[in-house]
Each structure stands twice: as structure tokens, then as C-alpha cells.
C-alpha positions in Angstrom: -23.7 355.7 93.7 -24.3 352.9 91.5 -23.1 349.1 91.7 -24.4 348.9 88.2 -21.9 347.2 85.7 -20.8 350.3 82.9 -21.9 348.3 80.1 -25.7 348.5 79.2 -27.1 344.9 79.7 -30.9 344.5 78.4 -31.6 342.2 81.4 -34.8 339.9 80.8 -35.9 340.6 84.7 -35.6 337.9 87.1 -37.7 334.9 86.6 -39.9 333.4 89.7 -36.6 330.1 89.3 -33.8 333.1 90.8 -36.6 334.0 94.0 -36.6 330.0 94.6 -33.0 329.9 93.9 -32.2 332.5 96.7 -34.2 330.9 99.4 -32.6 327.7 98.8 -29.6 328.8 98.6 -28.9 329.2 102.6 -29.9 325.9 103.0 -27.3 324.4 101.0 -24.6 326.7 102.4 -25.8 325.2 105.5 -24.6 321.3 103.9 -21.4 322.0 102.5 -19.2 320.1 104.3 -22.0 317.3 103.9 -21.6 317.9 100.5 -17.8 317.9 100.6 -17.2 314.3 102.9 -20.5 312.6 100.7 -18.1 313.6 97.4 -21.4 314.0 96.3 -24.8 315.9 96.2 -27.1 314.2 98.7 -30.3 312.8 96.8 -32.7 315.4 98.6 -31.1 318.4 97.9 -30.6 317.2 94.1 -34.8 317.0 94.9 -35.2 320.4 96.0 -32.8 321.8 93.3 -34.9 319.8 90.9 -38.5 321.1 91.9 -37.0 324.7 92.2 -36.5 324.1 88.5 -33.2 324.6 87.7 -32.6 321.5 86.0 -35.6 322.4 83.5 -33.7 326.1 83.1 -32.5 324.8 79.3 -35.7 322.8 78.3 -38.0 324.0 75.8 -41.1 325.6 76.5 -42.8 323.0 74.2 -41.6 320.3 76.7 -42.8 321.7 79.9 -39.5 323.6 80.4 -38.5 327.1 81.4 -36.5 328.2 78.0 -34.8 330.9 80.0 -32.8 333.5 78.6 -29.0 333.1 79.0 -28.6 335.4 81.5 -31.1 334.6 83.9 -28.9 330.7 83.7 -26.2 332.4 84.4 -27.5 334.2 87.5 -29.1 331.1 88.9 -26.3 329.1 88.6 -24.0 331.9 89.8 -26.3 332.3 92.9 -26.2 328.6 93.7 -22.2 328.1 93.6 -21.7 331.6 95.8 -23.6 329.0 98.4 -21.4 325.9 97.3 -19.4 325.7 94.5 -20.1 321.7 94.1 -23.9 322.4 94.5 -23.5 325.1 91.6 -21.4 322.8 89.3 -23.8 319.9 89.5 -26.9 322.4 88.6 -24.7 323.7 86.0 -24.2 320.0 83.9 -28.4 319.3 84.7 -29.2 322.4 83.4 -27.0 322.7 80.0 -27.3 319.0 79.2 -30.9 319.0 78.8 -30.7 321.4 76.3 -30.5 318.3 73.9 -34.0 318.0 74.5 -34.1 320.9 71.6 -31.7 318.6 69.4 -33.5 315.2 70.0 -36.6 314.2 67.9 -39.6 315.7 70.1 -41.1 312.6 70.9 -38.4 311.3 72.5 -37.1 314.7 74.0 -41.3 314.5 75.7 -40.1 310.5 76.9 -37.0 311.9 78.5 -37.7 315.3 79.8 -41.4 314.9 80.6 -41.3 314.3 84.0 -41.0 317.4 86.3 -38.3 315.8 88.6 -35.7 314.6 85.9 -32.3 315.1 86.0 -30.0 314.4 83.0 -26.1 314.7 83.2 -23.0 312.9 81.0 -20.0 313.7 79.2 -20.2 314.7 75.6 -16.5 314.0 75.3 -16.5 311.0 72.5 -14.8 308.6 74.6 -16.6 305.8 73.6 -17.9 303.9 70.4 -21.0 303.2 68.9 -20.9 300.4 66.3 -23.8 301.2 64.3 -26.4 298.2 63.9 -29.9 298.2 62.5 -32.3 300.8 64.2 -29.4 302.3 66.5 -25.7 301.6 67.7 -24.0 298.8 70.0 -22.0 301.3 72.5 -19.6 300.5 74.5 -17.0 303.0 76.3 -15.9 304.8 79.8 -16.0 308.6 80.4 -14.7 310.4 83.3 -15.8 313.6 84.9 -19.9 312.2 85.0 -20.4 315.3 87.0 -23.6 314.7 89.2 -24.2 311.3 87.9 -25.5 309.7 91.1 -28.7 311.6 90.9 -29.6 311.3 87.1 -32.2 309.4 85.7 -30.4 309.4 81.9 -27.1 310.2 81.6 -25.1 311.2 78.0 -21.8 310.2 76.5 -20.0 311.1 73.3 -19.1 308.7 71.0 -17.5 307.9 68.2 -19.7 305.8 65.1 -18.1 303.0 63.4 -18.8 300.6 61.4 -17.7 297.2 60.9 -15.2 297.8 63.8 -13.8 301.2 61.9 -14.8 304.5 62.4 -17.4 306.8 59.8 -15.6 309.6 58.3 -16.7 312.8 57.9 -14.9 314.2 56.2 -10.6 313.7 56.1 -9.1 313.0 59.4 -12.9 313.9 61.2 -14.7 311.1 62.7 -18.5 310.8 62.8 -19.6 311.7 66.6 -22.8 311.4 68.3 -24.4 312.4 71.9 -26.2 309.1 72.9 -28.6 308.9 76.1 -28.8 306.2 78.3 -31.1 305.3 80.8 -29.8 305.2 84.5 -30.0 301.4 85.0 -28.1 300.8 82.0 -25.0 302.8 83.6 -22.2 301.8 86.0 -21.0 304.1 87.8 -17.1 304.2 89.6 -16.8 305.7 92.4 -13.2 307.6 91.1 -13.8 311.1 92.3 -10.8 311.4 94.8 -9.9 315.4 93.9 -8.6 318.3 95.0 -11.6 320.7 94.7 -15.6 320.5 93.5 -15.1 317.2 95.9 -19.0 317.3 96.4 -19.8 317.1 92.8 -19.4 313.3 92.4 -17.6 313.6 89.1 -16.5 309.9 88.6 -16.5 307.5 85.6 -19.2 306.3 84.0 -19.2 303.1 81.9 -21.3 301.1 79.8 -20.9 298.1 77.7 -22.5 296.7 74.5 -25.6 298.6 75.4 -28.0 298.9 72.4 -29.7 302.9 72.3 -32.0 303.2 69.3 -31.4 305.9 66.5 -33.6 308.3 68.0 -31.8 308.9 70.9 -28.7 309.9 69.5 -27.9 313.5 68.2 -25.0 316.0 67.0 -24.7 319.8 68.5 -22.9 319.9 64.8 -26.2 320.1 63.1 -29.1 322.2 63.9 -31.6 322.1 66.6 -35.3 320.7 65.7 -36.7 323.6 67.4 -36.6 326.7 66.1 -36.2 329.1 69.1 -33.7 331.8 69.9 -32.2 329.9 72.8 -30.8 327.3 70.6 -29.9 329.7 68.1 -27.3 330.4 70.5 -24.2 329.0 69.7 -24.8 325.0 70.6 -21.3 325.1 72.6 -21.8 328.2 74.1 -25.0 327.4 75.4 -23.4 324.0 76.4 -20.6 326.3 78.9 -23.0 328.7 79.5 -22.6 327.6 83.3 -18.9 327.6 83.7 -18.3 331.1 84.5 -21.5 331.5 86.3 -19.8 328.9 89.0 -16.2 330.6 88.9 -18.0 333.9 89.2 -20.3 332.7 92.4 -17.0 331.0 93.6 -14.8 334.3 93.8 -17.8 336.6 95.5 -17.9 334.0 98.2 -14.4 334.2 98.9 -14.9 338.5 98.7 -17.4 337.9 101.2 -15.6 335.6 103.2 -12.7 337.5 103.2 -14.7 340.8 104.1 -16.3 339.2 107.2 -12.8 337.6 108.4 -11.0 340.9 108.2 -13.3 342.5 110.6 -12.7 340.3 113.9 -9.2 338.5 112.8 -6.3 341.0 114.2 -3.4 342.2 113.6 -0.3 340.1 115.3 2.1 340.2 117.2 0.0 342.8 119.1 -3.8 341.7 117.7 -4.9 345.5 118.7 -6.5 346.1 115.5 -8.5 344.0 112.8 -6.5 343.3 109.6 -9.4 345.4 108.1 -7.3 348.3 108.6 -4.2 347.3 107.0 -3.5 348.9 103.5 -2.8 345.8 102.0 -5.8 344.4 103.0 -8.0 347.7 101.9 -6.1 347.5 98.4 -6.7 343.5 97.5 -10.1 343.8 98.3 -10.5 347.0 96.3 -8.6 345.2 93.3 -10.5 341.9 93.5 -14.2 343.9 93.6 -13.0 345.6 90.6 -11.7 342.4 89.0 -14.9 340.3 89.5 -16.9 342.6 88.2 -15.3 344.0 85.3 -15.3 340.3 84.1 -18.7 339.6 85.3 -19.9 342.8 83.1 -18.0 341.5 79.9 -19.7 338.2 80.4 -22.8 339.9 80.3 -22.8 342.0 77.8 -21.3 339.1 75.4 -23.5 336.9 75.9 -26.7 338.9 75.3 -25.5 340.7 72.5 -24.8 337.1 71.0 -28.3 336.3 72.0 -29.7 339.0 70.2 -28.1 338.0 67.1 -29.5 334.5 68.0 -32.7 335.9 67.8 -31.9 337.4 64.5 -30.4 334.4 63.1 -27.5 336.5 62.6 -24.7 334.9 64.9 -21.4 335.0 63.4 -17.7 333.4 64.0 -17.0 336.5 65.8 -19.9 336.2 68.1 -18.9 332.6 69.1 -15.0 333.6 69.6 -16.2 336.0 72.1 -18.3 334.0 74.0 -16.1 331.7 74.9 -13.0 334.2 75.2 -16.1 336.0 77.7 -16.5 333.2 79.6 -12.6 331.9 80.0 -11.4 334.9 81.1 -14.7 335.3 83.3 -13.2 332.1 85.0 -9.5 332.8 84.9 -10.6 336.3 86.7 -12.7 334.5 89.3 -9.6 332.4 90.0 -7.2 335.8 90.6 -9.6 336.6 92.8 -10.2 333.9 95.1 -6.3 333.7 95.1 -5.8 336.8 96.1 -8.5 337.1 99.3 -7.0 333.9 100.1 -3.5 335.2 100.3 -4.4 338.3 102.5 -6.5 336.0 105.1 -3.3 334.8 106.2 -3.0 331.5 108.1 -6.5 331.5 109.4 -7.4 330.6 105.3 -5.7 326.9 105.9 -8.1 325.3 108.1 -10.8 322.6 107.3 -13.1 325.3 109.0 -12.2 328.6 106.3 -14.3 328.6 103.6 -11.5 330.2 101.7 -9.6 327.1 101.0 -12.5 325.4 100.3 -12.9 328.2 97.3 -9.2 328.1 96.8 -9.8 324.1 95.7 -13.2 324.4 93.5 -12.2 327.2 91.6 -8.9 326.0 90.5 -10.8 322.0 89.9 -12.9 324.8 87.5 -10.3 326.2 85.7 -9.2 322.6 84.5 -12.2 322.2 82.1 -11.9 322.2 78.2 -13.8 324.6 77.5 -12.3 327.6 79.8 -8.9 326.1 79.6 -5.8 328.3 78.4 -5.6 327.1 74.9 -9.0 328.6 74.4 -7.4 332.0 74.4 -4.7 330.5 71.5 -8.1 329.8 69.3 -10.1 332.5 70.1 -7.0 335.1 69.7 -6.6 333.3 66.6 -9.6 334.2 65.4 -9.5 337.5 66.3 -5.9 338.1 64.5 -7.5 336.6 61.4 -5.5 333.6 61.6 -6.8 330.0 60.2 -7.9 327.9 63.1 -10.0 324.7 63.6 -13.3 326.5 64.9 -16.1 323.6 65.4 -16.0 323.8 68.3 -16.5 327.3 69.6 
């Protein structure tokens, strides 16, 4: 018997990161509910994550980082949030941000991302401004959802350019937008992060104001990367969720596996003779949510390295990007059935601070919220599919 996924997947074979990964990951198992009452990851286990190297997954080889292959990301990062789901969210927006090391110019990518420790986080969301000024921009603005921000040294936010108070047209009805970096003392942070799930991730505002950031620190995911390598071939927003259904995927097998040790010792009431492992319904959820998970985790797979390969080709089309992200939405969406589902069959004993169950049931639907796996990425991506004319920039 084989727990092989049906589709043939050219794995790249684990890299020494996924060893270093697994014996970490007990240990923060071990602080979740530190993790969960902090509302955010505690500065030494951000240390350990960083000198495991999975904030330098993304970076270029050139600049002293690991240039993994998609997959092996995705496995990392899917590892990590089976131990915590806030732990694996924060790894996920170190590790895909600094792929704009590939985008900035490569002396100051080397200023930003030459230091072994680094961690680098933000919101690309333009929801700020950048008043452009000799040499750079004047930026001011406020972005929510700094995921992990308390242990960066730069952080990122998306902005829109103006000039003289108005903003730089693209083209008709498209402003000019930018990714800007900012150094950590140059950020305030608000502590705003009151949710219902991913608790631990620290995910509040961050703000600056009139803050200078020279030219060379800014940069588009519209236009190509400065270095010419397959991973950043890949399409740039693609790469940029590459994480997102790694943490909804290592979400939902905690919850199998939750659910699979609970239904051994919990019984069946009113008599509690035998354990709710032998109930049909039980057997049959279980059954369906193995299959569901991955069936999904498979399609990820196979789309993303066959969109890879064409990366590597230079041969990556609209088609290849609409899958992606229609791969990686309905990755998440499945991962949420799933921990629904094993929570439903635990019963009662699923409410308690003390289940990890409802602590799945919280962070996976927190992780269904975002953009970029959201519902009405199915409206553009089936769009695209049927044919049909749709604003695609952003897949």
C-alpha cells in the first residue's frame, strides 16, 4: 500500500532546512498556548526559526540564501503550522517577503538580507502614499495585518506614488504602486491584534509617517525580477502565496491527528463502554477528511511544479498562473472542511481552552480571510478558465 499522492510529483528531495524544521517543530508545539496569550511569536523562537533558515527559504543563492524550490517551501512551512498554526503563518510572511531581495537592486538586497539572522515582514497592500521627492519618496500611511512584525528588522508596505499631492497614473484608472522597505526603528507598531484565530501571529498595524526611503529601496512585483533564476520566474504573486496553503494544509492534518488520538480514549455516552473510535460516523468523517486533505494537497503539488517547470523554461502562461492560485484557494478552502469536520465529530470535548481542535477551528478560518485565497479568487480564476475577460494582474 502506498500513501503516495496519484499524481506524479518530480519532488526536488528534502533539503537539510525540512531535517531542522522537524526537530524544531516539537518544541514549538510545546509553546503554543505561550504563543497564543503573547499574541505573538516570542523573540527566541523567531531566533531559532531564523538560524534553522527558514526565513532565508526565498533568498537568492547570490545573497547567501537557500533559493529553494517551491515545493520544499511549501513542506517547511506546512510542517511548522501542523506544530502551530501562528508559528507557521509568521514563517510563512518571513519567508515569501524576502523574495524582493530578487526584485531590489543587488546592492541593496546584500544591505538588507546579508545578515544570517534577518527577518523581513509587511503588507504589500498599497495602503499608504509615497510622495515622490528627489532621490526617493516622503511616505506616509498605516497598514494592518503586519503579520510577525515584532520580530523584523525591515518591514514592507505598499504604496501608492504621487506627486504634487496626486497620484502617478499608469495607465487609466491604475495608479502607480510600489513595495518600499523600512528599517525597524523607523516603524510604529499598534498593538491591534485582538482576533479570533492565528492570535499568536502578532498581526497588528503598522504605521509610519513622513519617512524618507531612498529610490533604491522601492520596487514593483509588476515588473521583472533583476535576477534571472527559475524561482522568480515563478509567477511573482504566486510565489508571494506560496505559503498560504502550506499553513491551511499543516492546520487540517493537526486537527486529523488530533481527532485520531481523541477518538481512541474519549467514549461513547450515556454508557462510555466503548471509544467513539468505533462509531460509524466517526470511521466515515475521518475517512472523508484523509481523502479530502490529500486530494487537495496532491493538486497543490502537482500545480505548482508543473508551473515551476515552465518557470524554468520561461514558458509560464495566464493559464499556469489561474491554476496556481485556484490550487492553492481551494487547497485552503479544503483544509478548512476538514478541520470543520474532525471538529464536529469530537463532540463537546472540542470546546475547551485545552482541545487543540478549537484552537485549529479559529486559525484556519483567520486563514481563509486572506486576499489572496478568498472566494472571489475562484470568480477570477473561473473566469479565466471560461475564457471570459477579467482583470488578471494580479494572479
Amino acid at each position: 500500500m502506498t500513501t503516495s499522492p496519484a499524481v506524479a510529483v518530480k519532488s526536488p528531495g528534502e533539503h537539510p532546512v525540512l531535517a531542522a524544521v522537524r526537530q524544531l517543530a516539537p518544541r514549538v508545539a510545546s509553546r503554543s498556548e505561550e504563543i497564543e496569550s503573547a499574541r505573538h511569536l516570542p523573540a527566541d523562537l523567531a531566533r531559532e526559526l531564523a538560524a534553522a533558515g527558514l526565513f532565508h527559504m526565498v533568498i537568492p543563492e547570490a545573497y547567501g540564501g537557500l533559493e529553494l524550490h517551491p515545493l520544499q517551501i511549501i513542506e517547511a512551512i506546512e510542517e511548522i503550522s501542523k506544530a502551530d498554526g501562528s508559528a507557521g503563518w509568521c514563517v510563512m510572511i518571513g519567508s515569501v517577503t524576502a523574495m524582493c531581495a530578487a526584485w531590489l537592486p543587488e546592492s541593496t538586497a546584500r544591505t538588507i538580507y546579508g545578515a544570517p539572522d534577518v527577518i523581513t515582514g509587511g503588507v504589500a497592500a498599497p495602503q499608504g502614499r509615497a510622495e515622490l521627492v528627489e532621490g526617493g519618496y516622503r511616505v506616509t500611511g498605516r497598514w494592518s495585518w503586519a503579520s510577525g512584525s515584532q520580530n523584523c528588522h525591515w518591514l514592507t508596505g505598499g504604496v501608492v506614488v504621487t506627486k504634487d499631492g496626486a497620484p502617478r497614473m499608469v495607465r487609466e484608472g491604475i495608479p502607480e504602486t510600489r513595495i518600499l522597505f523600512f528599517p525597524r526603528e523607523d516603524v510604529t507598531l499598534h498593538d491591534t491584534w485582538h482576533a479570533t484565530g492565528l492570535c499568536g501571529t502578532g498581526s497588528g498595524d503598522m504605521e509610519v509617517r513622513d519617512v524618507f526611503v531612498p529610490a533604491e529601496r522601492a520596487l514593483s512585483l509588476l515588473a521583472g525580477p533583476r535576477v534571472d533564476r527559475p524561482l522568480y520566474a515563478f509567477p511573482a504573486f504566486g510565489l508571494l502565496g506560496v505559503g498560504l496553503p502550506a499553513v491551511a494544509l499543516g492546520i487540517a492534518r493537526r486537527a486529523i491527528d488530533e481527532l485520531t488520538a481523541l477518538a481512541q480514549h474519549k467514549k461513547i455516552m450515556p454508557l462510555g463502554r466503548h471509544a467513539i473510535a468505533t462509531r460509524p460516523a466517526v470511521q466515515e468523517a475521518v475517512a472523508e477528511a484523509e481523502a479530502t486533505l490529500r486530494a487537495a494537497r496532491a493538486f497543490l503539488l502537482e500545480t505548482v511544479n508543473t508551473t515551476y517547470e515552465a518557470a524554468t523554461r520561461r514558458e509560464v502562461t495566464l493559464r499556469h498562473r489561474a491554476e496556481l492560485r485556484l490550487a492553492y484557494t481551494h487547497a485552503t478552502r479544503s483544509a478548512a472542511r476538514v478541520v470543520d469536520r474532525m471538529y464536529e465529530v469530537a463532540g463537546g470535548a472540542a470546546v475547551y481552552r485545552s482541545s487543540p481542535l478549537q484552537r485549529c477551528l479559529r486559525d484556519i478560518h483567520v486563514a481563509t480571510q486572506h486576499a489572496m485565497v478568498a472566494q472571489p479568487i475562484l470568480e477570477l480564476v473561473g473566469s479565466v478558465l471560461l475564457g471570459q475577460e477579467a482583470n488578471t494582474v494580479m494572479l
